[in-house]
C-alpha positions, 0 to 999 in steps of 0.5 A: 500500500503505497503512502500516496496514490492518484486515485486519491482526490482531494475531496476524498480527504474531506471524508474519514478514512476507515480502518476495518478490524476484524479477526475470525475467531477467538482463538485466531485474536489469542494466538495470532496477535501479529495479524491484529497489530498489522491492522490496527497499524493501518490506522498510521498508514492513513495518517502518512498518505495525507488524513488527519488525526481526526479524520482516521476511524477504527472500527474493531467490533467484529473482532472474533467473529467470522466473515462467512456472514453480515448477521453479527458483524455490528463493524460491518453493518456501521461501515455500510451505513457510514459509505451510504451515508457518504462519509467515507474517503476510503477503507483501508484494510490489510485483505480485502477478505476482511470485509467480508468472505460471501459474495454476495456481501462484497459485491454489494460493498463494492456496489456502494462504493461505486455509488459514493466514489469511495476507495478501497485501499489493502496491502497491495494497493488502492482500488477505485470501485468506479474504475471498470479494471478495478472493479474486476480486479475486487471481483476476483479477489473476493471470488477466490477469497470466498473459494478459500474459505470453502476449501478451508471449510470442506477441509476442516469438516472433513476431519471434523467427520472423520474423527467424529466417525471413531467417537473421538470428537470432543462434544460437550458432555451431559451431567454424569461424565467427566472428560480426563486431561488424555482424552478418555471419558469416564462416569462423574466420580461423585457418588451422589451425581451417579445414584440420582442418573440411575434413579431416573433411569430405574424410576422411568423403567417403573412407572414409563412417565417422565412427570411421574418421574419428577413427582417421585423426586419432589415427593421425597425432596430429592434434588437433581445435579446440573453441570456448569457449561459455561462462566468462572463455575464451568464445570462444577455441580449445581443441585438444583430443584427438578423441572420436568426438561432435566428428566426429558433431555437425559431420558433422549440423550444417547450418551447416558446409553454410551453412543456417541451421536453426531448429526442429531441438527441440520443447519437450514437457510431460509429465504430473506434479506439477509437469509435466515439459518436455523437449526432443526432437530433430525429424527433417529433415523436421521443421525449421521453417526451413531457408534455404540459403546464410546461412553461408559453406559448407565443403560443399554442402548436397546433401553435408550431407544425404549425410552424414546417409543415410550415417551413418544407413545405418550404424546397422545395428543399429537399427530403421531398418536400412541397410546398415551401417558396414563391420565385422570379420567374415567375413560380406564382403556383411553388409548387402548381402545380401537376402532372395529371398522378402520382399525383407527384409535378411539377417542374419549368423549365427556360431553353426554351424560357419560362418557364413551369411546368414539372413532371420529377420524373420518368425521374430523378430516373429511367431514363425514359421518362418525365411524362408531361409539360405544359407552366407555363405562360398559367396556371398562367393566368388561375388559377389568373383570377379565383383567382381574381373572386373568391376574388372580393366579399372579396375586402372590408373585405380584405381591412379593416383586411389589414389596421388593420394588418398594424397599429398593425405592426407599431404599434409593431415596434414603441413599440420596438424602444420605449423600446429600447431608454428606456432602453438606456435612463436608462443605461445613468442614471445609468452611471451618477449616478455611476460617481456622487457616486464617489469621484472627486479627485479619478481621476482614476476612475472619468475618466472611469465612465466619460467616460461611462457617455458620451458613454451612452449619445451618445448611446441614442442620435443615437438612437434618431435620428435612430428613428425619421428617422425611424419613419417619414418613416415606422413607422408613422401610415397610415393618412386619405390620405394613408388610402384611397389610400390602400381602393381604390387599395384594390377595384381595385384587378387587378391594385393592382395585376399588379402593379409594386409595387406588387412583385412575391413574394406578388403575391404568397403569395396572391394566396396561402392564397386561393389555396391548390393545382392545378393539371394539365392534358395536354391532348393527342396530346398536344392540351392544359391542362385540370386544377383542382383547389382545393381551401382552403375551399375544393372548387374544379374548372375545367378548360380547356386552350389551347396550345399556338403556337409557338411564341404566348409568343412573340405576343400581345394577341388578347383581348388586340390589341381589347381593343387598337382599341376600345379605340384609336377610342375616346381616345389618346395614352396616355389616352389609355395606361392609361386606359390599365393599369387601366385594369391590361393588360401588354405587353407580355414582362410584361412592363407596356403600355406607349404612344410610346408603343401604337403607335408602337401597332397601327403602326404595326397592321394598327390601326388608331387613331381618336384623333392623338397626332399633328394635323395641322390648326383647326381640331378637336380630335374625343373626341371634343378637339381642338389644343390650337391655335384653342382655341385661335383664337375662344376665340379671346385671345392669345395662352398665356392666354388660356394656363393659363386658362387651366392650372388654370382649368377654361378650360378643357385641355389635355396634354400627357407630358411636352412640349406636345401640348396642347389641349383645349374642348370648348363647347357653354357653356365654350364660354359663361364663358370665354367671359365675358357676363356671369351673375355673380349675387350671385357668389364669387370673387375669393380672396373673396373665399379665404379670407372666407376659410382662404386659399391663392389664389393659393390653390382656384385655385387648388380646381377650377381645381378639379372641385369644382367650375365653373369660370366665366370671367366678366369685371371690369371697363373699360379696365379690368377683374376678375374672380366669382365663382359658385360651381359645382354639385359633379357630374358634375365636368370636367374631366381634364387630368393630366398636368405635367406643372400644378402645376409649372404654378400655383405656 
């Protein structure tokens, strides 16, 4: 670049004279530097060939930033706004590829210059844009310069590829990985990181929801490691509460599975001035490299691309239809169910007055007639009886995995909960330790570190409340009491399946681990539904159900108003409800059966009942009780002392409530107890009773109630009584019904 040049006119020197900075890449303006201070000396070259001090203007925004594009260059777009707005002499720049390396973009640089007459001045000399040999001359420097930079991409993704092709490229690494100084990749060495990745992977196996994923983390207060990517903490943990997308990325990232995956976006141009690019998501099939067994797995890749369906099927919603998350709703087959006719998935339908399975694919895309609908509610009953007969054999097995799959649960939340009160235990050590290196009279830190110290002690002292609040609740293991509670509710399927404490949601999940699929064909007419169940097995069974009547959704079903009027022939309304609910029958509201239900059952339809609640003088229930008052008077005891009998368990008694009238069974036998004329050789007192097991009173009273043994009244002196005892035969214990007021009378 020579210090003068005829093609610079004086009027030139009444502009500014432009120097453009501008280095490719970060790295480039770190490693490079001789480049940029050449540039930056172009701004004393504009001085020598005749601009003054005030007339000479760097623009150095663009430094480390790439000239395949004008998108970012904010130098860039001031210096083409600056040549429209005449004010420029002439750029001086060190390569005309600074400017710009697209064709587009130079030419258009050299369109404007022609227009303003300014001048383009680089290291082998100054260009005049209106000079037709010039111009040329631009022209071909930034064709090859644009031609380079091809080359030099082509070269370079080449490589980039080839490594990437052995699983060598280094890519930004999920949470869960750590990559050494040679290279290699290894699982993160923080236990705590490590458990929480699996338990994501062992819970979303469990329950097949991401959500019901995070609502297993909130639900024990677990939290979720995040990997700082970026900023003076790149690289450190962060714990942070969980939010649905953690559990989403790391269920559909491949790495967690060892695969190195390159390609999963594809960079798109789209039309406009200047073009717009941006980057869309390729489905698997699409990936450019997939190689197994890069990474160390915590799953199998035949797990990753379970995952993947799993969450894929549950987008109900979406075109691509699967069968969906389990959801609320009363619909129990929602994505199970498919149409007879086309084959298609059914849909739920709430807006009648209940719900029903319709197949409205040709109706929404062609405009024509719904396929077919059936009453949800008269499938669902169908399909679950045969669920319920098919899973009967399995109770026990399905029983004993249940109780297994819970401890291992607790167990892993209550490890968690561990290593987190770990590594704050460690965090507080650390801060005493920094604040016991410093010197006391330095007060200005001492005061800081002071103040950590004391954070981190408080830290670990919630969190030591937080888990033995936690862990008096969910994370206690099952004791023997609980554990036998879920065997004998896992050997009653159909009271665990109607329980109140069994949600929809369960109910679903239950039915979906043995069923693939339910098609239903409603016959001609609309007589009724024939349905084909595929089980999972590949299993498949028919069945037939008839149309309800009109209004049948509203009625009390026939099998129940039969079961009501046998049982109310030998039982009392609320051992008759009892035992309804024993039978997993509801009303048709779906509420579960009660005392004043049935009796507005039995007063509605005409049913009697041989064991009325309130009975006047001495009659007698038909399943042999007496009133209280009638006890008493054959006793010849007060109404009070038989009470506390009964309630002590010496005599077998009933009572619906509390408050309720009390009634008593009294055979010759229970006569003969009370009376005082029974034989009590061999028998136990009771306090004697206590005394050999170590127990009060009150708790041999209680085992006389469960029926453990047989209490014997027997004089003692002249005006007084006591109490022997005998052991009963387990299987002729009394049957005593349930006693609101019993433990308060014996406490």
């Amino acid at each position: 670049m020579t210090a003068t040049s005829p093609k610079i006119e004086p009027r030139h020197m009444q502009l500014a004279a432009v120097v453009y900075v501008r280095q490719s890449t970060p790295q480039q303006l770190q490693n490079n530097q001789e480049s940029t201070r050449r540039q930056y000396g172009l701004a004393e070259r504009a001085r020598q060939m005749g601009w003054p001090e005030t007339a000479v203007r760097v623009i150095d925004d663009d430094l480390g930033l790439s000239g395949a594009s004008s998108e970012r260059r904010a130098g860039f777009q001031r210096l083409v706004a600056a040549i429209g707005m005449g004010e420029v002499g002439i750029i001086l720049v060190t390569e005309v590829s600074r400017l710009s390396r697209l064709n587009s973009d130079w030419h258009r640089v050299i369109e404007l210059c022609a227009v303003f007459r300014t001048l383009i001045a680089d290291e082998d000399g100054v260009y005049d844009p209106q000079n037709p040999g010039d111009r040329l001359l631009l022209g071909v420097k930034g064709t090859l310069f644009a031609a380079e930079l091809h080359v030099l991409q082509t070269r370079m993704h080449g490589a980039l590829r080839r490594k990437a092709e052995r699983g060598e490229l280094a890519v930004a690494l999920p949470v869960g990985y750590r990559r050494r100084p040679d290279g290699a990749v290894v699982q993160d060495p923080d236990d705590a990181v490590r458990l929480a990745i699996g338990a994501v992977f062992e819970r979303f196996a469990a329950l097949g929801n991401a959500r019901a994923v995070l609502r297993h983390f909130v639900d024990n207060g677990l939290l979720m490691p995040r990997l700082v990517q970026a900023g003076p903490e790149m690289g450190r943990i962060a714990w942070e509460q969980p939010i649905y997308r953690m559990f989403h990325r790391m269920l559909v990232n491949p790495a967690y599975a060892g695969t190195f995956v390159y390609g999963r976006v594809r960079r798109e141009i789209t039309a406009g001035d200047p073009p717009v690019a941006t980057k869309r998501r390729l489905p698997l099939e699409e990936w450019s490299i997939v190689t197994q067994g890069i990474y160390p797995a915590y799953i199998s890749h035949e797990t990753f691309l379970a995952n993947r369906s799993k969450l894929k099927a549950n987008r109900y919603n979406f075109d691509a239809k699967g069968r969906g998350a389990a959801r609320e709703g009363a619909g129990l087959l929602q994505g199970l169910v498919h149409c007879g006719r086309c084959g298609r998935q059914m849909g739920m339908s709430y807006g009648r007055q209940q719900p029903r399975y319709e197949c409205r694919h040709v109706q929404t895309h062609t405009g024509g007639p719904m396929c077919q609908s059936f009453v949800a509610p008269a499938v669902d009953e169908v399909v679950v009886q045969a669920f319920l007969e098919a899973v009967r054999p399995a109770g026990l097995e399905a029983t004993l995995v249940a109780l297994r799959e819970l401890g291992r649960e607790r167990q892993g939340a209550d490890r968690q909960w561990q290593l987190r009160l770990e590594r704050a235990r460690y965090e507080a050590r650390l801060a005493q330790r920094q604040y016991d290196a410093v010197d006391p009279d330095n007060r200005l830190v001492a005061r800081e570190l002071e103040r950590r110290w004391e954070i981190s002690l408080a830290q670990v002292a919630r969190l030591q409340e937080d888990y033995e609040s936690l862990r008096q609740t969910e994370l206690r293991p099952l004791d023997q009491v609980e554990a036998e509670d879920v065997r004998r509710l896992a050997s009653d399927l159909p009271a665990l399946w109607h329980a109140d404490t069994t949600t929809a949601v369960d109910r679903k999940r239950l039915l979906r681990l043995v069923i693939a699929a339910v098609t239903v064909t409603v016959r001609p007419g609309r007589h009724g539904a024939d349905i084909l169940v595929l089980w999972s097995g590949g299993a498949r069974t028919a069945y037939r159900v008839d149309s309800p009547g009109m209004g049948d959704h509203l009625r009390t079903a026939a099998s129940t108003l039969g079961a009501i009027r046998t049982l109310a022939a030998r039982m009392p309304d609320h051992q008759v409800a009892a035992a309804l609910a024993a039978q997993g029958l509801r009303t048709r509201y779906g509420k579960p059966w009660t005392q004043i239900r049935v009796a507005s059952m039995r007063r509605e339809h005409g049913i009697a009942t041989a064991c009325p609640a309130n009975t006047g003088g001495r009659t007698s229930r038909a399943d042999g009780f007496v009133p209280l008052k009638a006890a008493a008077a054959r006793l010849g005891m007060t109404m009070a002392a038989v009470r506390v009998w009964a309630h002590r368990g010496v005599l077998t008694c009933d009572q619906s409530r509390d408050a309720a009238k009390l009634w008593i069974r009294l055979t010759e036998e229970d006569v003969r107890r009370v009376a005082g004329t029974a034989d009590t050789c061999g028998m136990e007192r009771v306090r004697d009773v206590a005394r050999r097991c170590g127990t009060p009173i009150n708790a041999v009273w209680e085992r006389v109630r469960r029926g453990e043994f047989a209490a014997h009244r027997a004089p003692r002196g002249r005006d007084q009584w006591q109490w022997w005892l005998s052991p009963r035969p387990p299987h002729s214990a009394p049957e005593h019904a349930p006693l609101p007021s019993a433990r308060r009378t014996d406490a």
